[in-house]
Each structure stands twice: as structure tokens, then as C-alpha cells.
C-alpha positions as CSV (number, residue, x, y, z in Angstrom):
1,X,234.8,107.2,57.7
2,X,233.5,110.0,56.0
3,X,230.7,109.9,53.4
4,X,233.5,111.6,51.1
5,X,235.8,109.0,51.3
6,X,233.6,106.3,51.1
7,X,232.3,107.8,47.7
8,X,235.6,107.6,46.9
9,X,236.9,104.6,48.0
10,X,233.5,102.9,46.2
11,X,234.1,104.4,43.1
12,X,237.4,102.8,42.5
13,X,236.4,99.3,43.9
14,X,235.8,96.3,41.4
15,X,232.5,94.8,43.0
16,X,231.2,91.5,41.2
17,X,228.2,90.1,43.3
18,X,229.3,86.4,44.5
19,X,226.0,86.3,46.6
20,X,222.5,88.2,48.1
21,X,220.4,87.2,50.4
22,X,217.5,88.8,52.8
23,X,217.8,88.1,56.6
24,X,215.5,89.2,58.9
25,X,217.0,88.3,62.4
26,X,214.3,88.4,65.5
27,X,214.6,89.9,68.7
28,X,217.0,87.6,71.0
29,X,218.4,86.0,67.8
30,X,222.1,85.7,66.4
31,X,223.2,84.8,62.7
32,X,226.2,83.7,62.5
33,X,228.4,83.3,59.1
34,X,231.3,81.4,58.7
35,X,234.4,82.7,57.3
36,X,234.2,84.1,53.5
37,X,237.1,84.4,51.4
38,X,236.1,87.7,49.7
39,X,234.9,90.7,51.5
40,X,231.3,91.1,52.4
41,X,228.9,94.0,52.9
42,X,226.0,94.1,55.3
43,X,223.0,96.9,54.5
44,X,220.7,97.2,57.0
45,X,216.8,97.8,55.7
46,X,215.0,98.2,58.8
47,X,215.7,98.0,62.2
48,X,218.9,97.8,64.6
49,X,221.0,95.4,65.8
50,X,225.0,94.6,66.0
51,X,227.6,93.1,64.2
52,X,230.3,91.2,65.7
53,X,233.5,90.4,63.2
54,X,236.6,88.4,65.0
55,X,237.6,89.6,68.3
56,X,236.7,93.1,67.2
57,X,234.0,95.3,69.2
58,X,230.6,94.6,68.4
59,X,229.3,97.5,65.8
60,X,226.4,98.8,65.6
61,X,223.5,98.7,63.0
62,X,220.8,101.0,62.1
63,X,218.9,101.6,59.1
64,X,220.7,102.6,56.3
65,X,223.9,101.6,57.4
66,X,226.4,99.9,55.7
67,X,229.3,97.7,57.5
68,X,232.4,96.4,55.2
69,X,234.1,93.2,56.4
70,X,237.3,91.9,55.4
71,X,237.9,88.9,54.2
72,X,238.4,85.6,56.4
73,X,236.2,87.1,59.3
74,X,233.7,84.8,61.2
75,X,231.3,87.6,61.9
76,X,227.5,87.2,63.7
77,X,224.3,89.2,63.5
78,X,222.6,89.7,66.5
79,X,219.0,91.4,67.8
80,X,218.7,92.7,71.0
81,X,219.7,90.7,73.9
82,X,221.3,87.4,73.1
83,X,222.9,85.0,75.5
84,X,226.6,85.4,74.8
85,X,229.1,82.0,75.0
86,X,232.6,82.3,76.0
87,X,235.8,82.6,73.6
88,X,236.0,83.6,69.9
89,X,232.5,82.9,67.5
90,X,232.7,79.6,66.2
91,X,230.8,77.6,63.7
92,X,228.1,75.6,65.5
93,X,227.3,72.7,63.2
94,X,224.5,71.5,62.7
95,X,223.2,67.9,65.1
């Protein structure tokens, strides 16, 4: 998406903050989020990394980038090389 039309697009958005929160995710590490029922945006401060949403590709993450998911998403944070499970990402409760 262009920088153009993401000006745009932002401009005539309604954003209310729900909530904000600081991660800093370590080499070999994953975060993982359950669902949300409103959309959620990722900035990246520093470093690199990927973002998983669904069954969708993993994206990329840099510094400075912003990543837009929609609504009702699992999605995962991850840091380098992380041991991958099989299937869809699922919650993993906690023991």
C-alpha cells in the first residue's frame, strides 16, 4: 500500500485507543494474542521480526513499520528462529 493511500485511508478512520502495551519479544521467542474483536495495529520500535495473522503468510517487521490486522485474527509475534507446531495458531493456555 502506498504511503499516499495510507494517509488517506488514516485520515478518514475513527481510532479510539481500547489498549497499549510495550513488548519486547527475544530472539527464539513467539507472542501470541488471541483473537480481538476490533482491529489492532502493530508498530515496530526497534528491531525485526514477523507477524503471523490466520493462515495468512508470515509478514515481515522492521523498524518503523506498521502492520494492520483485522478483526477476529489469532495473530503471533515471533524473533528469529522459533520452533514452529503444526496446524493453525492456537491459544496455549496456561498449566
Amino acid at each position: 500500500m502506498s504511503t499516499e493511500t495510507l494517509d488517506r485511508l488514516l485520515v478518514t478512520l475513527a481510532v479510539r485507543l481500547h489498549a497499549f502495551s510495550i513488548c519486547e519479544i527475544k530472539q527464539g521467542w513467539r507472542l501470541v494474542f488471541d483473537f480481538k474483536e476490533r482491529v489492532t495495529v502493530h508498530y515496530v520500535l526497534a528491531g525485526s521480526g514477523s507477524l503471523r495473522a490466520g493462515e495468512a503468510e508470515p509478514a515481515s517487521l522492521a523498524q518503523h513499520r506498521i502492520v494492520i490486522v483485522p478483526p477476529t485474527f489469532r495473530q503471533s509475534l515471533e524473533v528469529g528462529r522459533v520452533q514452529r507446531r503444526r496446524g493453525p495458531l492456537q491459544r496455549r493456555d496456561p498449566a
